[in-house]
C-alpha positions in Angstrom: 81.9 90.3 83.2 80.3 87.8 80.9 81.2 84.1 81.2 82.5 84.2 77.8 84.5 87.2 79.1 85.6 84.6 82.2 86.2 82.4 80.0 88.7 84.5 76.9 90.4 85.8 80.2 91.6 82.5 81.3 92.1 80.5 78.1 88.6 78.2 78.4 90.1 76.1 81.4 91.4 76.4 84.6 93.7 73.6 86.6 94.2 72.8 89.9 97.5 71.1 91.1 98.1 69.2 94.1 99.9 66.1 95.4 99.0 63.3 93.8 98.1 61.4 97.4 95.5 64.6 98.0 93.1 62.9 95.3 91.6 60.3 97.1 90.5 62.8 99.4 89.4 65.2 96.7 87.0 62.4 95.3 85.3 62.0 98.9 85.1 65.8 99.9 85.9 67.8 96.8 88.1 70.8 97.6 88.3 72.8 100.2 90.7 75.8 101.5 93.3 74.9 104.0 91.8 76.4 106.5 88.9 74.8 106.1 91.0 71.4 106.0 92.5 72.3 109.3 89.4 73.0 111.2 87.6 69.8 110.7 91.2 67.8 111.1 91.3 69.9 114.8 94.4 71.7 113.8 94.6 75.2 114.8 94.6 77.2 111.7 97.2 79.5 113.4 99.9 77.0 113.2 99.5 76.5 109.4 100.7 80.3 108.8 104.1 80.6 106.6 104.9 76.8 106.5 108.2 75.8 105.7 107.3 72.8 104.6 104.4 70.7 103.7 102.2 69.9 106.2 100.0 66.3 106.5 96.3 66.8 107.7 95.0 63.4 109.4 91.7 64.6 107.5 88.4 62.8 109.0 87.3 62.6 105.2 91.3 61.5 103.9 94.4 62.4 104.8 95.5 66.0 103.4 98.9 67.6 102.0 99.1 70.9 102.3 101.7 72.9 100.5 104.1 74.8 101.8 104.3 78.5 101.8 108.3 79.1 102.1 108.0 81.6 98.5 105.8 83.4 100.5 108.4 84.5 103.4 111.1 84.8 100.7 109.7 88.3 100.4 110.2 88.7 104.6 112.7 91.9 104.1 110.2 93.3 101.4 108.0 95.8 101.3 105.4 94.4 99.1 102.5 94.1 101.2 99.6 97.2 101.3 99.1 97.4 105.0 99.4 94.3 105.7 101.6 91.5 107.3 103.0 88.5 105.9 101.2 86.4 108.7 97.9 88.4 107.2 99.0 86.9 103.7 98.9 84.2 104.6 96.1 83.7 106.8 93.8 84.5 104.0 95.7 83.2 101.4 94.2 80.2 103.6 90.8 80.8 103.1 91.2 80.5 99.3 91.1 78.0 96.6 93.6 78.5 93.6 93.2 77.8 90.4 95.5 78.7 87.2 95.0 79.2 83.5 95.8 76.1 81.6 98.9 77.3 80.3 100.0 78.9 82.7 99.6 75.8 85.0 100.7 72.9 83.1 103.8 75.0 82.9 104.2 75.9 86.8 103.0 72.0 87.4 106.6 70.9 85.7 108.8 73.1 88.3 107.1 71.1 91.5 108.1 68.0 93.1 105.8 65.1 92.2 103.7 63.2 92.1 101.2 65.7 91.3 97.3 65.5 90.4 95.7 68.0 87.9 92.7 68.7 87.3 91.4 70.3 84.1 87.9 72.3 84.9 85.9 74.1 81.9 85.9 77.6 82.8 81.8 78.4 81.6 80.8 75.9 83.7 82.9 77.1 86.4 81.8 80.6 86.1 78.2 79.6 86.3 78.7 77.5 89.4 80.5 80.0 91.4 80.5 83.6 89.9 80.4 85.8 91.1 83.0 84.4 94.3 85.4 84.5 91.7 88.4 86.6 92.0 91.1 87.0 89.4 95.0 88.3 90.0 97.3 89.0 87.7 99.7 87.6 90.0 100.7 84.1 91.9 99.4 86.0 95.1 101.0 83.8 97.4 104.7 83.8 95.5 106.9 86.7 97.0 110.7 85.4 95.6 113.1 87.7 94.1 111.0 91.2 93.2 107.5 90.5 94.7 104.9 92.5 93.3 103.3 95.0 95.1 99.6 93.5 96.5 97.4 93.8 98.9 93.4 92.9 99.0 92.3 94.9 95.6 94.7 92.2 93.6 91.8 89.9 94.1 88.9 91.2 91.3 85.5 89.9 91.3 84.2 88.5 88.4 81.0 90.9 89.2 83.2 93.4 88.1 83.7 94.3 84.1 86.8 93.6 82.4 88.3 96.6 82.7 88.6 96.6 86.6 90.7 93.9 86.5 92.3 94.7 83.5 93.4 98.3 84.5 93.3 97.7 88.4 97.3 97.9 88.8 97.8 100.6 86.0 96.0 103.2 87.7 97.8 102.1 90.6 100.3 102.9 88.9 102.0 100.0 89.5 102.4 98.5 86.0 102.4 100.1 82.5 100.2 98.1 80.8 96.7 96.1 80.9 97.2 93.0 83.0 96.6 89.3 81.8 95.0 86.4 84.1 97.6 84.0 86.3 95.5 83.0 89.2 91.9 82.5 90.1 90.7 82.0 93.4 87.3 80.9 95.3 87.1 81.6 98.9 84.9 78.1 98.9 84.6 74.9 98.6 83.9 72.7 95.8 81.9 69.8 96.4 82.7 66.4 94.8 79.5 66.8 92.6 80.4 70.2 91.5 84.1 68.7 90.6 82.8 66.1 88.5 80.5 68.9 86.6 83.4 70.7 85.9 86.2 68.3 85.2 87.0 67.8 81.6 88.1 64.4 80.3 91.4 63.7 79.3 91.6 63.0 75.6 92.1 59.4 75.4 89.1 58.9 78.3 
C-alpha cells in the first residue's frame, strides 16, 4: 500500500499511550518493545509473560512501566488462538510496539488508570520511516475479554501488502462478514528519540 493508503486507513495519526512516569524515559531512549526493555534492564523476558499486573523496569536509560497483560489471560478457557498458546501471545506480543488510530485511542486512553502520556505521531511520516515493518490488525491483538476474536500470526498485515490483504484477510477466513477497519498498528522495533520527535505532532496551543 501507498502511504496515503497508510495514512486514510488510520485516520492521518497514530497514538501511543503509556504511563505518564514512562516519558522521561521515552525522551532519553525513544521506544522500545518490552522485551527489548527487559533485556537491557537484566530481566528475563520469560518472567514478563501474562502479567497480572504492571511491572517496574529499573531501566539503565529510566525506569520503565510496563503494562499489564491480565485481558490477555481473560481468554485462558478460550479457544481463540490459531495454533498457538497464550504464553506464545504473549511472548511476541512482547516484541511489538503498539500504536492505535487517533480515535480509536483517545477513546481507549479514557477507560485506563492514569496518569497517562500520549503521543500523537503523523502517520505519512511514520509510514516513510518504518514501512514496510508495519503491521496492521483489525483487532486489540493483545485483548482477549469476553468473546476474543479468533487470531493467530496472519492478523498482523504488512503494509508491503495492498489494501485488500488486510482489508479482506479475516473475510476469506471466514471469520467476519465484512471488510475490516484499522484498530492497532504495530512495529516489531524501536523508535529512536530522533525519530519520535520527527514524528510527534504538536499539540494545538504549542
Amino acid at each position: 500500500m501507498t502511504r496515503d493508503e497508510f495514512a486514510s486507513l488510520v485516520g492521518g495519526a497514530l497514538v501511543h499511550i503509556t504511563p505518564a512516569r514512562n516519558a522521561p524515559g521515552i525522551a532519553r531512549h525513544g521506544l522500545k518493545p518490552a522485551r527489548q526493555l527487559a533485556t537491557e534492564a537484566g530481566v528475563d523476558p520469560a518472567s514478563l509473560l501474562l502479567r497480572t499486573e504492571r511491572i517496574h523496569l529499573p531501566h539503565p536509560e529510566g525506569d520503565v512501566m510496563l503494562n499489564t497483560q491480565e485481558v490477555l489471560r481473560m481468554g485462558r478457557h478460550q479457544t481463540f488462538l490459531d495454533g498457538l498458546s497464550l504464553e506464545d501471545w504473549s511472548r511476541q506480543l512482547d516484541t511489538r510496539l503498539f500504536f492505535w488510530t487517533a480515535a480509536r485511542g483517545e477513546a481507549f486512553a479514557e477507560s485506563l488508570p492514569g496518569p497517562l502520556a500520549l503521543y500523537r505521531l503523523d502517520a505519512r511520516r511514520f509510514f516513510d520511516v518504518f514501512a514496510p515493518d508495519i503491521f496492521l490488525s483489525p483487532i486489540n491483538s493483545g485483548n482477549a475479554a469476553r468473546r476474543a476474536a479468533k487470531r493467530g500470526s496472519w492478523i498482523y498485515v504488512s503494509v508491503s501488502d495492498d489494501v485488500g490483504a488486510f482489508r479482506l484477510n479475516r473475510r476469506n477466513r471466514g471469520l467476519v462478514r465484512t471488510p475490516d477497519t484499522v484498530t492497532e498498528v504495530s512495529l516489531t522495533g524501536p523508535v529512536s528519540p530522533e525519530q519520535m520527535r520527527h514524528l510527534i505532532i504538536p499539540p494545538p496551543d504549542s
